[in-house]
N, C-alpha and C positions, 0 to 999 in steps of 0.2 A: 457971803456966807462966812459963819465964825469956822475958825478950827475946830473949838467942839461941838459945831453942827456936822463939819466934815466928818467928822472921830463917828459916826453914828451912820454913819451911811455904806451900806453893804453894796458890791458887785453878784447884777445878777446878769443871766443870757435869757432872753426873751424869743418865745419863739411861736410860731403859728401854727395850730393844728385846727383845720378847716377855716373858719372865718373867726374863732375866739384863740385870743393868746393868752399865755401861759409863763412865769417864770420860773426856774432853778435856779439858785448858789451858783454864783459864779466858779465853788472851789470845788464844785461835785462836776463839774464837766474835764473831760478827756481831751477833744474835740471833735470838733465839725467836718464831716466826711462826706464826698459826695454818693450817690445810692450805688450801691455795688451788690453783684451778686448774692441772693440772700440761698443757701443751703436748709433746704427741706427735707423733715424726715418725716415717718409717716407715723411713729409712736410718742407724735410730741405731745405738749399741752395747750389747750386752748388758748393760754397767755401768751404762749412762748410761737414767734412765726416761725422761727428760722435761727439761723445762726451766720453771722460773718465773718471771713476771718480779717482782721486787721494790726500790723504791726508785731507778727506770729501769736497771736492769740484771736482765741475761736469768745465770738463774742453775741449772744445773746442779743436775738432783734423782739422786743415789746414792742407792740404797738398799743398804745392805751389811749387813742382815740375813743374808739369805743367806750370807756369809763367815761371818758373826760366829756366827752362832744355826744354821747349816744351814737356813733357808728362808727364802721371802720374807714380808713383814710385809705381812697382813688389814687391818687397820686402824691408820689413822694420828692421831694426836691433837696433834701439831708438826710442824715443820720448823727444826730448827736449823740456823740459816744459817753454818756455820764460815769459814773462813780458809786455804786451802789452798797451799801454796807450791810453785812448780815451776821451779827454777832462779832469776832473778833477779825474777821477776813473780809475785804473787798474786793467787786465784781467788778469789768466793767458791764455795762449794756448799752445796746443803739435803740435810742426812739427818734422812730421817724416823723419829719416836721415836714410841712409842706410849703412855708412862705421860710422870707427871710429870716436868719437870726441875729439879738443885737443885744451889743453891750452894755446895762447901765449902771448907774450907782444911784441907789434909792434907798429908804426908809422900810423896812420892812414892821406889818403891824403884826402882831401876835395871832393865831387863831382863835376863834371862840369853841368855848363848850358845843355848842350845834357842827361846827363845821367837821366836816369826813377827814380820816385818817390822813387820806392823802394830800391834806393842805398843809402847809406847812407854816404859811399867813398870807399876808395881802399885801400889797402894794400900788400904788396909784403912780402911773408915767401916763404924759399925754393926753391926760382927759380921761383916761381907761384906769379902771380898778381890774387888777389880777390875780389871781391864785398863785401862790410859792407853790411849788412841788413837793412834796417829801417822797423821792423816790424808792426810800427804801420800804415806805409803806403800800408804794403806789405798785412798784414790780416783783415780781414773784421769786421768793427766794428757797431755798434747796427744802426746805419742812413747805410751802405751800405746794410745790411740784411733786414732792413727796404724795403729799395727803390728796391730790388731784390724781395723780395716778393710780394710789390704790384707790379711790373712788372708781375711777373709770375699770379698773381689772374687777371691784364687784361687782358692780353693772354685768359686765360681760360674763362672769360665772354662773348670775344670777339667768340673764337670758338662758345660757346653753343649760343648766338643769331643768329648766323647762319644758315639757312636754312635747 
């Protein structure tokens, strides 16, 4: 491999949610946490499971199985804690993975006009073509929890004037 093929190649963390894998920017992860108590509350949002705390900071669990795979993820065997950006401040949040996660340095291709928000591109390791992440598109930030809550408070205003 030349140096300027090296110069071109980004570190990504791969990781398994049910039987299809997934990659994130190496520089948007925190780290890799084993599953710990997640904190429920009963006025949360349907994005948001829970919250963990790790390293004194109370840290937002997404699970985006469901977007990604169509359903929510049985069993957990991580918590990658990523780096999410919203505006001019950074979060972190834990998504939960279920198989190993791994190092690599790859090529990343651009996305297309078709592909959904939260791709970020593509990438080919192994045989396998995967999804980049863009987590900031992918997990919900303080205006979507916002506009999800009051969705859900008119809802319920709306039931109780009811007859």
């Amino acid at each position: 491999m030349t140096v300027s093929a090296e110069l071109e190649l980004e570190s990504f963390v791969l990781l398994r949610l049910g039987e299809r894998r997934f990659a994130v920017a190496a520089s948007q992860i925190a780290e890799l946490v084993a599953p710990s108590r997640v904190f429920r509350f009963p006025h949360r949002t349907s994005k948001i499971e829970g919250v963990i705390l790790r390293r004194g900071r109370i840290v937002p669990v997404c699970d985006v199985a469901e977007t990604l795979i169509g359903k929510k993820l049985t069993s957990r065997r991580f918590y990658l804690i990523a780096v999410r950006h919203f505006g001019p401040q950074t979060e972190w949040v834990a998504l939960p993975v279920t198989g190993d996660c791994e190092l690599i340095h790859a090529e990343m291709i651009a996305p297309g006009e078709s592909d959904a928000a939260q791709v970020a591109g593509w990438l080919s390791h192994a045989g396998d073509v995967m999804e980049v992440l863009n987590l900031d598109a992918l997990t919900p930030g303080p205006e979507d929890l916002l506009a999800e809550a009051a969705a859900a408070a008119a809802a319920d205003a709306t039931l109780e004037a009811q007859p």
